[in-house]
N, C-alpha and C positions, 0 to 999 in steps of 0.2 A: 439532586439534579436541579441546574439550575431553570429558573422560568423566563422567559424573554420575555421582556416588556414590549407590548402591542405599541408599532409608531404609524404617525398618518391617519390625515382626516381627508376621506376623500368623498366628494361629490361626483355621483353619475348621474349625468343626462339624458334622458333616449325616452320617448315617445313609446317604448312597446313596453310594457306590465311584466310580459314575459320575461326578456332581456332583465331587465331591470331586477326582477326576481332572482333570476339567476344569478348574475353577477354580484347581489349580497349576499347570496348563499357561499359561495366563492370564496367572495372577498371579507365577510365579515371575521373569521376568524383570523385574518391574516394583518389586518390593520386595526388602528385605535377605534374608527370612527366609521362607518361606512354613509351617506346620507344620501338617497336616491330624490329625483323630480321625473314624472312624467311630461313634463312642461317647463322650456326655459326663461319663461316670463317671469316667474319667482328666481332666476339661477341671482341676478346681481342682487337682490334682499338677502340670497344665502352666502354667498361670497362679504356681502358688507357686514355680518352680524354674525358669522361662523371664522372661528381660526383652519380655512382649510387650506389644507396643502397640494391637493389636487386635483382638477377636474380632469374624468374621463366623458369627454361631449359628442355626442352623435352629430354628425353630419347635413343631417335631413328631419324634420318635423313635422311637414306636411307630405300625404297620402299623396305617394306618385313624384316625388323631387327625389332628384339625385344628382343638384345643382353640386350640392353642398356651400350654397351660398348662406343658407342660413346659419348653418355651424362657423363658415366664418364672419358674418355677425357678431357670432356670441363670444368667439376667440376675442376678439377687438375688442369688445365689452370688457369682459375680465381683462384682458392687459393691459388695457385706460385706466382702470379702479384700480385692480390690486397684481403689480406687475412682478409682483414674486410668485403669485401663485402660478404653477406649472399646468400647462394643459397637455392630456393627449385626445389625439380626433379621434373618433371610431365610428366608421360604415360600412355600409355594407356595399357600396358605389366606388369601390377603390381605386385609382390611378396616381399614376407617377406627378401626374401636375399637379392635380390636387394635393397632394403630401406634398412637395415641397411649396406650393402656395402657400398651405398651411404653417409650413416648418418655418417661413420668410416673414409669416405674422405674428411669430412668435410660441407656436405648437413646439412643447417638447421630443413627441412624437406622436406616432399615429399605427394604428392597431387597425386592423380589415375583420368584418362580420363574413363568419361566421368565425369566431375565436379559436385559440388554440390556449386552453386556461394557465399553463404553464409558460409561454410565453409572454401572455397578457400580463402573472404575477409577474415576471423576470422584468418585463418592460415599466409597471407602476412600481418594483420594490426599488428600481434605478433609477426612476425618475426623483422618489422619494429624497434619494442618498442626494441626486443633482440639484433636487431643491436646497435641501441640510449645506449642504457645501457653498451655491449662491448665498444664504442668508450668512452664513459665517465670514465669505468674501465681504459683503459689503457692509454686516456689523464692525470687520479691523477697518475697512476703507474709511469707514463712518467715524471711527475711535481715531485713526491717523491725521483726519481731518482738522480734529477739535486739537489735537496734541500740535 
């Protein structure tokens, strides 16, 4: 029988212990890397000194906001630095405008709290594949260039 080699290094975001808990439990057998912050004040030291492939970012940080201004902050941060890494938003403050506000900054997608875990996988193993396929586009674009 063959063994699948674990892909994807991802980063989650999110302010709750709990969340954050759970979602390695989840996610750790299912990807290379799983790397959680309680706090996104460290997220661009881990994006510039980790090969990661994908942040899933919470929305809101502080007690009582459900602006979702902060998360997109943090979007804009990682897509100024390193604009292959893929993001998806996750809150628990969900609406139509906010997703595509997000999707318009460059959010691959966006996932609503309280999760549905088979979903979540199906949305990060896709987003995964979306990244894999951008980095190979514009490794030939990049190889066509020089030729």
């Amino acid at each position: 029988m063959e063994v699948k080699q674990k892909e994807g290094r991802l980063l989650i975001v999110d302010d709750s212990k709990s969340v954050l808990n759970a979602l390695r439990m989840l996610l750790k057998p299912e990807f290379a890397e799983v790397i959680t912050l309680s706090n996104p004040n460290s997220l661009v030291h881990e994006i510039e000194t980790r090969d990661i492939d994908i942040v899933l970012l919470d929305m809101n940080f502080k007690a009582g906001e459900s602006t979702g201004n902060e998360g997109m902050f943090w979007l804009r941060e990682i897509k100024k630095r390193k604009p292959h890494i893929e993001v998806v938003m996750f809150t628990a403050y969900g609406d139509i405008e906010t997703a595509v506000k997000a999707t318009h900054e460059g959010a691959a997608d966006f996932i609503l709290k309280p999760w549905e875990n088979e979903k979540l996988l199906a949305t990060l193993k896709s987003t995964l594949k979306l990244r894999k396929s951008n980095l190979t586009v514009n490794d030939l674009l990049r190889r066509g260039m020089k030729g």
